[in-house]
C-alpha positions as CSV (number, residue, x, y, z in Angstrom):
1,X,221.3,47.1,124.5
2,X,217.5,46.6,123.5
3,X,216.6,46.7,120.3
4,X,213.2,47.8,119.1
5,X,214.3,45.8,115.5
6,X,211.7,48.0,113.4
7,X,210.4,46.2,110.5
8,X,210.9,48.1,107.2
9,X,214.5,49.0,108.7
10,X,216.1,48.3,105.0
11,X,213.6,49.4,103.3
12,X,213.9,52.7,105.4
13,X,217.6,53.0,104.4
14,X,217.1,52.0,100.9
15,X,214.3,54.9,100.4
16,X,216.9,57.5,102.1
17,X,219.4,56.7,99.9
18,X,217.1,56.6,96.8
19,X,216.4,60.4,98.2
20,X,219.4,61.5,99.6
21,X,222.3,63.4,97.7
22,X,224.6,60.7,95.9
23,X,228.0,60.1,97.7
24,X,229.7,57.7,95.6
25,X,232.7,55.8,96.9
26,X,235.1,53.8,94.4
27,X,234.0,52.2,91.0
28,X,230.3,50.9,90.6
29,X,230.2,47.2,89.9
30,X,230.5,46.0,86.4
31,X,227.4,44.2,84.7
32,X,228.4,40.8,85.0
33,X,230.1,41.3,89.0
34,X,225.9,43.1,89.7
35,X,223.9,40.1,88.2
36,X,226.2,37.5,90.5
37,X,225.4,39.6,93.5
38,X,222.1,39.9,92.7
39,X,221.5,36.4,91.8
40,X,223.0,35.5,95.4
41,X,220.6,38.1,97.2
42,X,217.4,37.2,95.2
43,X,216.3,35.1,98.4
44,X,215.7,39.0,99.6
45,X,213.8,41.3,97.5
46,X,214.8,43.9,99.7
47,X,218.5,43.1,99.8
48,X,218.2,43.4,95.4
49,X,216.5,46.8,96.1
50,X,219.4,48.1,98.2
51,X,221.8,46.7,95.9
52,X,220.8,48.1,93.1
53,X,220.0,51.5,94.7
54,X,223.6,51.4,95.6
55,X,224.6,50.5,92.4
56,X,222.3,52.8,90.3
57,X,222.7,55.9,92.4
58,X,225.4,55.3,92.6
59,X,225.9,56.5,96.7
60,X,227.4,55.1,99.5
61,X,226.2,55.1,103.4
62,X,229.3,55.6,105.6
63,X,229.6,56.9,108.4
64,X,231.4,57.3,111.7
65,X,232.7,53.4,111.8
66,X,231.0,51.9,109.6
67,X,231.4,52.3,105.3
68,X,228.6,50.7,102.8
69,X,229.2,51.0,99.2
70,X,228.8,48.8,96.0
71,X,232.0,47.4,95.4
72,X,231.6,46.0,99.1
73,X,229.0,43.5,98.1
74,X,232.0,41.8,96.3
75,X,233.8,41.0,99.2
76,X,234.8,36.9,99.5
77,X,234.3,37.2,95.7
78,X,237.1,36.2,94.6
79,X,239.4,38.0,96.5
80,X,240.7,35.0,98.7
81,X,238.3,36.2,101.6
82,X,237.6,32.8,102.4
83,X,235.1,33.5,105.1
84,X,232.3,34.4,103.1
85,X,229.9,31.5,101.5
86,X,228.5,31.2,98.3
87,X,225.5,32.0,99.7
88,X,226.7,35.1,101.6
89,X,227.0,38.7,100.5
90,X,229.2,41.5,102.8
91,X,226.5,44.3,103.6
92,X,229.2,46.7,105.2
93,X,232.1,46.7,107.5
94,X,233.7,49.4,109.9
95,X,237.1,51.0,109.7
96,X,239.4,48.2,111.1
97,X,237.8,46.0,108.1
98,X,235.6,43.8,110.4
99,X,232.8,42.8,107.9
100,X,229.3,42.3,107.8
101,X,228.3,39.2,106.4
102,X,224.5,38.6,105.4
103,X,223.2,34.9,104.4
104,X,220.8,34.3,101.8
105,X,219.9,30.8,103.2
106,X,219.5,31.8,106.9
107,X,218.5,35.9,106.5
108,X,221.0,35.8,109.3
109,X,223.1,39.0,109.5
110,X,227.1,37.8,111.0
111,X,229.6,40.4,112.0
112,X,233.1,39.0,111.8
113,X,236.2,40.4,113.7
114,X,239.3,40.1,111.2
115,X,242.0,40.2,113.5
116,X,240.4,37.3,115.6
117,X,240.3,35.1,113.1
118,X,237.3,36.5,111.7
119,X,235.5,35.0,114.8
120,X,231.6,35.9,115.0
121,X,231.4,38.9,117.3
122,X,227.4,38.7,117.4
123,X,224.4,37.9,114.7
124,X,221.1,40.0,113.6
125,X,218.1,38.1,113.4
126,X,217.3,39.6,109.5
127,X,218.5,42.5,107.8
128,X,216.6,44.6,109.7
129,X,217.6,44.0,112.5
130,X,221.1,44.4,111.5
131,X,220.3,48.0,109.8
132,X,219.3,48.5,113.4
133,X,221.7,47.6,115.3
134,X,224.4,49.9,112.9
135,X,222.6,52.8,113.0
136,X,222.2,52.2,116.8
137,X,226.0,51.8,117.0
138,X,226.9,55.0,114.7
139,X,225.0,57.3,117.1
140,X,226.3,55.2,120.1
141,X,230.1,56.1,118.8
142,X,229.2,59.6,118.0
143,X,231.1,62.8,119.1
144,X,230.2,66.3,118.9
145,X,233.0,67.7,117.2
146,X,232.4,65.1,114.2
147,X,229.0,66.7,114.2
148,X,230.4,70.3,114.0
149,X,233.1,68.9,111.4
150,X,230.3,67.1,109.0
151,X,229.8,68.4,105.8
152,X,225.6,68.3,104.7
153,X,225.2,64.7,103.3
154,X,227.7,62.9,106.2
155,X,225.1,65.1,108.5
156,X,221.8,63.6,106.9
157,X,223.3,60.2,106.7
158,X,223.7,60.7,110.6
159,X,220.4,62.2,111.5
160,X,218.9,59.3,109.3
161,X,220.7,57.1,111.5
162,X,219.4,58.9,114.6
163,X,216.0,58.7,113.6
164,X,215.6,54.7,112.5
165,X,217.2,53.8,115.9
166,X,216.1,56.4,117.9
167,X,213.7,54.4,120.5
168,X,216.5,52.6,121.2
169,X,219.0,55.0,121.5
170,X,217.1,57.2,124.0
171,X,215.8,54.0,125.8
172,X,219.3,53.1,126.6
173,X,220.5,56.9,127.2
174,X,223.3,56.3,124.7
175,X,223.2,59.7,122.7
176,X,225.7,62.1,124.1
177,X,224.4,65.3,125.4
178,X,227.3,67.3,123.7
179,X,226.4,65.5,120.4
180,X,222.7,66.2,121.1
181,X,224.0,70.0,121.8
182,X,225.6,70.2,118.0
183,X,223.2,68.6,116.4
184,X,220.7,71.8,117.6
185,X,223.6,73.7,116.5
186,X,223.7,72.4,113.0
187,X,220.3,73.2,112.9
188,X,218.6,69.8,113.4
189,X,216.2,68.6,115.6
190,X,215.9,65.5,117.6
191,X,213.1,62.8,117.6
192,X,210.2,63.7,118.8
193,X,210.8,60.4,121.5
194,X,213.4,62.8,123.1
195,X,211.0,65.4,123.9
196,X,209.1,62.9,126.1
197,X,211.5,63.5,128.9
């Protein structure tokens, strides 16, 4: 896998969400939980600008295998997670509850498999690097009848994806034709990168 690692990748996804139809998911984060998060993450403007967009909206960004929503930035809060540091704030995790972990000393980006003992299955350089590599992975794990199943905001959460990785994507051949077939059928269009061919 070669990553272009865009800079403004979380910015990107912070500016789609700010656009984008709301999809909350669970309880937004009281006042006093938000200002501990966002005192962690102040290392990071634009980790504070995605919280609070989160928060504010409030919305979520889940899709396919992977779920980002405010009550996840309290993860290892409290909650006898042990694995995550002070210093440390969950940006996301996928459906088997492997987690996300971003450091506001190192701007490192960890992803930790639960059931191996939350062992380090690989790191992002920064944040955006790591809203890379995600978006990378949700089109990677795509199929098409999830595309002809989505309803219009887990469709636009998708194409985002598609787009902010999408030099990537078709430099490694990754995006399944059928999946490229009902995405034309939903009425969207590809990259322009994919016309190239």
């Amino acid at each position: 896998m070669r990553l272009a690692q865009p800079e403004g990748a979380l910015e990107r996804l912070t500016e789609f969400l700010a656009s984008a139809s709301p999809v909350p998911v669970g309880d937004a984060l009281s006042n006093d939980a938000l200002a501990g998060v966002v005192d962690v993450a102040a290392a990071d403007p634009g980790v504070v600008a995605l919280i609070e967009q989160l928060q504010e909206s409030p919305t979520s960004f889940c899709v396919y295998d992977f779920e980002l929503y405010p009550r996840m930035f309290l993860r290892g809060k409290g909650d006898g997670l042990t694995v995550v540091g002070d210093d440390e704030i969950c940006l996301g995790r996928n459906g088997g509850g492997d987690i996300y972990l971003w450091s506001a000393k190192t701007g490192r980006v960890r992803f930790l498999i639960h059931d191996q003992g939350w062992r380090v299955g690989h790191e992002a350089d920064g944040v955006d690097a790591f809203v890379e590599r995600v978006m990378y992975d949700i089109v990677e794990m795509a199929d098409a009848d999830q595309i002809e199943e989505a309803d219009d905001d887990y469709l636009m959460r998708f194409a985002f994806a598609l787009e902010l990785a999408a030099e990537s994507v078709f430099e490694d051949e990754v995006l399944d034709d059928d999946v490229a077939e009902a995405l034309r059928g939903r009425g969207l269009g590809l990259p322009a990168i994919f016309d190239e061919d």
